[in-house]
TIBA-549607 format. One record per residue (C-alpha): x, y, z. Coordinates in steps of 0.5 Angstrom, whole numbers, plus 500, padded with zeros to 3 digits. Each point is the difference from the previous one (the first is absolute). Example, Ala and Ser with C-alpha at 12.3 -4.5 7.8 and 13.67 -1.06 7.14 Angstrom:
@xx:525&yy:491&zz:516
@xx:502&yy:507&zz:498
//
This chain:
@xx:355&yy:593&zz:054
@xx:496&yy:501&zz:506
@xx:505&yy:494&zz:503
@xx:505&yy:502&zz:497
@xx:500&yy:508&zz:503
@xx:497&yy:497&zz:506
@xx:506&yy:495&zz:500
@xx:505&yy:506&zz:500
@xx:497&yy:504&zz:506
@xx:500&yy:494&zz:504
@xx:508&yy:499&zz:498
@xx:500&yy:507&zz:502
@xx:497&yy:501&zz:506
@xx:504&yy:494&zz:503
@xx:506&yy:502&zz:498
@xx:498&yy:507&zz:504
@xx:498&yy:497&zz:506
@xx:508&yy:496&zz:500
@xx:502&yy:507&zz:500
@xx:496&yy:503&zz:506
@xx:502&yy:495&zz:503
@xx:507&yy:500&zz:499
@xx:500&yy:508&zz:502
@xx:496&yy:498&zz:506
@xx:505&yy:495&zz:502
@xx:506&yy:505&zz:498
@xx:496&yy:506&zz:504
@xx:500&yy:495&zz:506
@xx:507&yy:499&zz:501
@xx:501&yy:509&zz:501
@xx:493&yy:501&zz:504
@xx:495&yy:495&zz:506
@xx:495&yy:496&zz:496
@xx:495&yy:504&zz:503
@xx:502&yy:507&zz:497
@xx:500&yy:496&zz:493
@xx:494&yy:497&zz:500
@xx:496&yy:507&zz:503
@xx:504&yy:505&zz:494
@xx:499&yy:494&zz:495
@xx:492&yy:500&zz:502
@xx:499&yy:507&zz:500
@xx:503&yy:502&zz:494
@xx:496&yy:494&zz:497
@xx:493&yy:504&zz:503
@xx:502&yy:506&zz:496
@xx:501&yy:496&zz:494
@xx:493&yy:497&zz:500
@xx:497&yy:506&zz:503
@xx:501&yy:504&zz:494
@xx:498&yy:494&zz:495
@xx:494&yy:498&zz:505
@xx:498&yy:508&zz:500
@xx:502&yy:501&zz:492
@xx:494&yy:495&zz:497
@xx:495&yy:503&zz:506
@xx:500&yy:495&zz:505
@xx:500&yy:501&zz:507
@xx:505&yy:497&zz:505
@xx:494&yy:500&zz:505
@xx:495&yy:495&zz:499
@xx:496&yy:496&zz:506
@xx:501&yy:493&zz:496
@xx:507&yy:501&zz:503
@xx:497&yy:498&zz:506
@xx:498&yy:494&zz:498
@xx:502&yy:494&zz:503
@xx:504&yy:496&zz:493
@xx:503&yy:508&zz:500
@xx:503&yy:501&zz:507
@xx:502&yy:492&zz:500
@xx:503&yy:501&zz:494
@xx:504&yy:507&zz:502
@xx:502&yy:495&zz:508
@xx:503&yy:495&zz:494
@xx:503&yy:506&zz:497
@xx:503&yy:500&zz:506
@xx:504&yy:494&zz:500
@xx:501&yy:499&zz:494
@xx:504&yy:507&zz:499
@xx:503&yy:498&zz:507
@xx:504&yy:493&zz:499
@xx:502&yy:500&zz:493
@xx:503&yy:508&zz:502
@xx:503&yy:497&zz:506
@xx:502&yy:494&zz:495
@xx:503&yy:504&zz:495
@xx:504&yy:504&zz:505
@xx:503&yy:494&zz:504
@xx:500&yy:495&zz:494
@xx:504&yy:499&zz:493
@xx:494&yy:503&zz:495
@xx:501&yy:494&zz:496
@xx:498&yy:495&zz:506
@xx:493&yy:505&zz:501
@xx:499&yy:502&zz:494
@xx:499&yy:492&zz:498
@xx:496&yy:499&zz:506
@xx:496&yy:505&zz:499
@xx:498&yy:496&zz:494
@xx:497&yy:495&zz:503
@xx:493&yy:505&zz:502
@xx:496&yy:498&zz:494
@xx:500&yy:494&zz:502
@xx:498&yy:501&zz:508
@xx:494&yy:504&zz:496
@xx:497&yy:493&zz:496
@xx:501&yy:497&zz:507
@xx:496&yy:506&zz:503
@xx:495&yy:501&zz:495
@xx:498&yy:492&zz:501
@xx:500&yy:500&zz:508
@xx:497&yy:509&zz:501
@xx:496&yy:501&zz:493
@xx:498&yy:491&zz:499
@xx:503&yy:500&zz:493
@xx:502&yy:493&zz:496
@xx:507&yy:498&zz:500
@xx:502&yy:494&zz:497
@xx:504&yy:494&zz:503
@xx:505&yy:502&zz:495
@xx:501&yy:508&zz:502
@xx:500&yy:497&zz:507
@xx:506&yy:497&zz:498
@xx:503&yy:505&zz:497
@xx:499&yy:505&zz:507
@xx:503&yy:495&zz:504
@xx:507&yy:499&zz:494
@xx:500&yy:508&zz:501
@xx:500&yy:500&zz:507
@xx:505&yy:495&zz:501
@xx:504&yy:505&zz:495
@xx:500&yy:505&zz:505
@xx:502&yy:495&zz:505
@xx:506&yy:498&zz:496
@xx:502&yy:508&zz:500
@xx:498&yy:500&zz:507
@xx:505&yy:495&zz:502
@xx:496&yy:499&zz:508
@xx:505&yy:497&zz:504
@xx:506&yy:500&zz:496
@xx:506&yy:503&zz:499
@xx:498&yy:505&zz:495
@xx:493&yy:503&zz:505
@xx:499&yy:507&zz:500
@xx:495&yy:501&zz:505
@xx:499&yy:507&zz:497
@xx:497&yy:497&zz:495
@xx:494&yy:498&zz:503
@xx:499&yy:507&zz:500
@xx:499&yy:499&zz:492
@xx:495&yy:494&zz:501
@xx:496&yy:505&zz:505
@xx:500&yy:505&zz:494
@xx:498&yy:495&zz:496
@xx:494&yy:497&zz:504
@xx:497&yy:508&zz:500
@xx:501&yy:501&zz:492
@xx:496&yy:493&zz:499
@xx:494&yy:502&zz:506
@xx:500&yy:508&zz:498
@xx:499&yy:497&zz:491
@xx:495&yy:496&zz:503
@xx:497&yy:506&zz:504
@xx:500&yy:504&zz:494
@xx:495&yy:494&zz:497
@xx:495&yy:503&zz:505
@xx:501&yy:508&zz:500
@xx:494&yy:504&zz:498
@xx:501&yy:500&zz:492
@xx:498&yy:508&zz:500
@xx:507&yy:501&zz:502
@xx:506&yy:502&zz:495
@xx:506&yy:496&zz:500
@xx:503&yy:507&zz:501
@xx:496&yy:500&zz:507
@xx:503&yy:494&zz:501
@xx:507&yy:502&zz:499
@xx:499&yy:506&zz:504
@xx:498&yy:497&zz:506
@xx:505&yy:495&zz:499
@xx:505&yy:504&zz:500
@xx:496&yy:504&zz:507
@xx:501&yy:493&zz:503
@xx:508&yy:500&zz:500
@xx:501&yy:507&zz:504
@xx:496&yy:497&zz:506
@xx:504&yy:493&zz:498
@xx:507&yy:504&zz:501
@xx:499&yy:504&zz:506
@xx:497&yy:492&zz:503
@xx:507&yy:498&zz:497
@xx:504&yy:506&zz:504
@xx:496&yy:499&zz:506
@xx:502&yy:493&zz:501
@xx:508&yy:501&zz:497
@xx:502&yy:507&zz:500
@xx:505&yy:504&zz:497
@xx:496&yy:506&zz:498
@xx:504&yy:506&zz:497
@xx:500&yy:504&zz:494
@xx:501&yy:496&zz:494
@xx:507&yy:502&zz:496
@xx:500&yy:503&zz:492
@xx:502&yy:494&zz:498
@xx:494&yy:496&zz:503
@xx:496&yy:505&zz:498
@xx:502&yy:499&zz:493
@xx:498&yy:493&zz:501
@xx:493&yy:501&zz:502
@xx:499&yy:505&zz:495
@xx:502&yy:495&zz:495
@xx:495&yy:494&zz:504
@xx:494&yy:505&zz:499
@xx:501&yy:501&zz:492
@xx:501&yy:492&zz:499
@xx:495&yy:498&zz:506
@xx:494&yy:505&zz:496
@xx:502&yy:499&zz:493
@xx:500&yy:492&zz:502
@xx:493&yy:500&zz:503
@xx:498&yy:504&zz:494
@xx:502&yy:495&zz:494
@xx:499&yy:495&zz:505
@xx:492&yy:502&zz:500
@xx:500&yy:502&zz:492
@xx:503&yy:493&zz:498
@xx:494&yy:496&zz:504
@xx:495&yy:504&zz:496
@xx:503&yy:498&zz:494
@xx:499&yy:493&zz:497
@xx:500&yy:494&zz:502
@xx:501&yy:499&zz:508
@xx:503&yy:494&zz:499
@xx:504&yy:501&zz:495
@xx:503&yy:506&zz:503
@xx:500&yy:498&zz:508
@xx:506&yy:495&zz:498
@xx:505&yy:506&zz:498
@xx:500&yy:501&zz:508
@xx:505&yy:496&zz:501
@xx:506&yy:504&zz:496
@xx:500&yy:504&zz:507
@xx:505&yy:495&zz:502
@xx:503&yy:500&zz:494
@xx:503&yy:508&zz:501
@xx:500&yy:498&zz:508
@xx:505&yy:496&zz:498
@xx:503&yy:505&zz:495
@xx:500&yy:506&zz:505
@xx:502&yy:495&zz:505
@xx:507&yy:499&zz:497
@xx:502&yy:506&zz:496
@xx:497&yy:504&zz:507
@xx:502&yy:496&zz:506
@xx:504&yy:495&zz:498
@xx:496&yy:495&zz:502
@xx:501&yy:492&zz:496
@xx:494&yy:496&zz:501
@xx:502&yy:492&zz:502
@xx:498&yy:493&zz:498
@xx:495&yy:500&zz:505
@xx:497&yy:508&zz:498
@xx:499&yy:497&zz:493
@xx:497&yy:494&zz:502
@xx:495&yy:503&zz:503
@xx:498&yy:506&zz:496
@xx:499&yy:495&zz:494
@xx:496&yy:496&zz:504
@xx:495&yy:506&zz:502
@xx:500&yy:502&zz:493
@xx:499&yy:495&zz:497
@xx:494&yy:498&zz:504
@xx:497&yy:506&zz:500
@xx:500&yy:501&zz:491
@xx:498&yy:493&zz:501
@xx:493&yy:502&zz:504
@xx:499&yy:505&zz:496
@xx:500&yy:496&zz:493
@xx:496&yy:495&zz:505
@xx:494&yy:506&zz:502
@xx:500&yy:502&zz:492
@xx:499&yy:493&zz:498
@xx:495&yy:499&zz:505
@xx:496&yy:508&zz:498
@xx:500&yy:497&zz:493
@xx:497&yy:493&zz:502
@xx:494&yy:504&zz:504
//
């Protein structure tokens, strides 16, 4: 029953996150980046401000000092600041699916920062997912957008700040975390807004996105949290991957989009590589 809850939470968390980010997308297209991600970050402070001082935590703690906790908020920052740029510049379906490819440049990592095995199999299994993300790429043919570059910047972010997270003071809750992760994106918007510009006022209809962002982004974080505690980490990790399926769904009914031969290719590629290293890492846990 563990799994099967844990299972669900996980569908649904995903299934949030596709909605913050199609609201984040939509909010975009009314309002600079920059604005967005400032007002997206302040309400999710808010959020996990309450929760953090409802268990009777406080969001001042000097391991927040230590050097895995501030590199982990840096890439915070590079993660939020590509995949935002990518979605708001790309078709959701195409960054969404090479957003899938973060937990496999997180076993890459883990063999090369923290010395963990990686089989010669789950070796081949990064390199078909990688070859994925350049099939959706498309680098030097027609089809390149270079605006997905972003993506791939926010990709390498997510997968660096996960593996940060491994080294983080354990005295931290998740709720710490989500709180100054959520921190980090109005420093990144104001970044965003000094290089690009565009500030103003955000409209009725842009605030309305955002708002629906903060109540979608912190609900999944949430689940997201919830469903890791329950059961089996490898039987419920695997349904990470229903994200690209309500990206592909919202990206239709929303903005119209239609993925390609080549979009498709590529996104079973990464999929099917990554369930493909975690079944390969849960037989290896079983053997040990």
């Amino acid at each position: 029953m563990e799994n099967i809850r844990g299972s669900i939470l996980m569908v649904a968390a995903m299934a949030a996150f596709s909605m913050e980010d199609m609201f984040v997308k939509s909010a975009a297209s009314h309002v600079a980046v920059g604005i967005v991600l400032m007002i997206f970050g302040l309400g999710g402070m808010a959020v996990f401000a309450t929760l953090v001082a409802a268990r009777g935590q406080s969001l001042g703690h000097r391991a927040i000092l230590s050097p895995p906790m501030l590199i982990k908020l840096c890439l915070e920052v590079v993660g939020r600041l590509g995949y935002t740029l990518g979605i708001a510049l790309t078709p959701l379906t195409n960054a969404s699916t090479i957003l899938q490819a973060t937990p496999l440049v997180v076993v890459a990592g883990a063999a090369i920062v923290f010395s963990e095995r990686v089989s010669a199999r789950r070796w081949i299994a990064i390199g078909i997912g990688f070859l994925g993300v350049l099939i959706v790429l498309r680098p030097g043919l027609e089809g390149f957008v270079p605006a997905a570059m972003w993506t791939v910047l926010g990709m390498f972010g997510f997968a660096g700040r996960d593996l940060a997270t491994r080294a983080c003071p354990p005295v931290l809750s998740n709720f710490q975390l989500s709180f100054y992760g959520f921190a980090m994106l109005v420093p990144t918007g104001a970044l965003i807004l000094a290089i690009t510009g565009g500030a103003g006022l955000p409209d009725g209809v842009a605030l309305r996105d955002i708002a629906g962002a903060v109540c979608f982004g912190t609900f999944a974080y949430w689940a997201l949290t919830k469903a890791m505690r329950m059961g089996e980490v490898s039987v419920i990790t695997p349904f990470r991957y229903t994200r690209l399926i309500f990206a592909l769904i919202l990206g239709a009914l929303v903005f119209g989009e239609r993925p390609d031969g080549a979009m498709i290719i590529g996104s079973v590629l990464i999929v099917a590589s990554g369930l493909y290293t975690l079944l390969e890492q849960r037989h290896a846990r079983r053997l040990a």
